[in-house]
N, C-alpha and C positions, 0 to 999 in steps of 0.2 A: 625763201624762194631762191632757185639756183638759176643764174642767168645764163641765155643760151652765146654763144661767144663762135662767132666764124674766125675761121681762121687758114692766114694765104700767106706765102712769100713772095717775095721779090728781088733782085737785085738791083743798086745802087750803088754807080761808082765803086764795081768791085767788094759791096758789099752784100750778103742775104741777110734781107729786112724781116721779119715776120712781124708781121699785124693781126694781133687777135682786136674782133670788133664786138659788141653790145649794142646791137641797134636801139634797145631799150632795158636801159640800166636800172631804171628805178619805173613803175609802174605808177607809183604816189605821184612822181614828178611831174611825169604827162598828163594824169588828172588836175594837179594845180596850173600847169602851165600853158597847157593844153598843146604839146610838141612833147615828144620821148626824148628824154636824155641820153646819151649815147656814149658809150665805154672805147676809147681804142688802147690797147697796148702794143707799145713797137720796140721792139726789140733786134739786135743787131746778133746773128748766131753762127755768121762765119764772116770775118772771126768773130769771134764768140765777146762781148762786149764790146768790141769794136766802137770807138767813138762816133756819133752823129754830130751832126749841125746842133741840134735842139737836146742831148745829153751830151754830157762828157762820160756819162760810163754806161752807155749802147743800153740803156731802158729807159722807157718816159712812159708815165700812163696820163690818159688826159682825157678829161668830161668835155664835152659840148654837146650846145642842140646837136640832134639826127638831122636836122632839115641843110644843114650848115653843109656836114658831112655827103648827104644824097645833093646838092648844090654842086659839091665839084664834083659830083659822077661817080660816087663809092669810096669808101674805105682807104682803097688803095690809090684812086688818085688824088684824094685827099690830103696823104701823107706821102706820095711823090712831091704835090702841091708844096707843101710846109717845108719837105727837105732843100729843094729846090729854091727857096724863098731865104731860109736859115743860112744855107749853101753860101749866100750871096753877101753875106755881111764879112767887113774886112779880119775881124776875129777867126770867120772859118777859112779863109784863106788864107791867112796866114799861117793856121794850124794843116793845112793840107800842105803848105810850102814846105814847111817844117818838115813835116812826115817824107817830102821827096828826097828831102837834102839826106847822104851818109855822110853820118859820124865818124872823123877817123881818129878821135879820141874816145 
């Protein structure tokens, strides 16, 4: 079975995000669990692997409940949510610090 997958961009902090989504990944899953399991892939595509908060090399695919994902209002600000959240630990800021400062060696 081929799963039907939305898909939107975004920008973030100067990056285009693209989010492909699976509202219902597995059909088995929602019969056992009785909630659809839900697919997103986010990808960073200009620049083109661009590091995230939550990858170091601009892809992350990742399962949760669907209910989780329609909770914070879809797809996308789901993964504004997550970015925003990852953003915030002293690791990505220091790697965003990094990235401001030029090298002049």
């Amino acid at each position: 079975m081929e799963n039907d997958y939305q898909t939107e961009q975004f920008v973030w902090r100067d990056i285009t995000i693209e989010v492909r989504y699976c509202p219902d990944w597995s059909p088995s899953y929602a019969e056992i669990y009785g909630y659809p399991l839900a697919h997103l892939e986010i990808e960073s595509v200009n620049p083109l692997k661009a590091a995230l908060p939550m990858t170091e090399t601009g892809y992350r695919s990742h399962f949760c409940g669907a209910p989780l994902i329609d909770e914070e209002g879809g797809p996308l600000a789901f993964v504004r949510a997550w970015l925003e959240q990852a953003a915030d630990t002293p690791e990505w800021k220091a790697q965003e610090a990094a990235a401001r400062q030029f090298s002049l060696f």
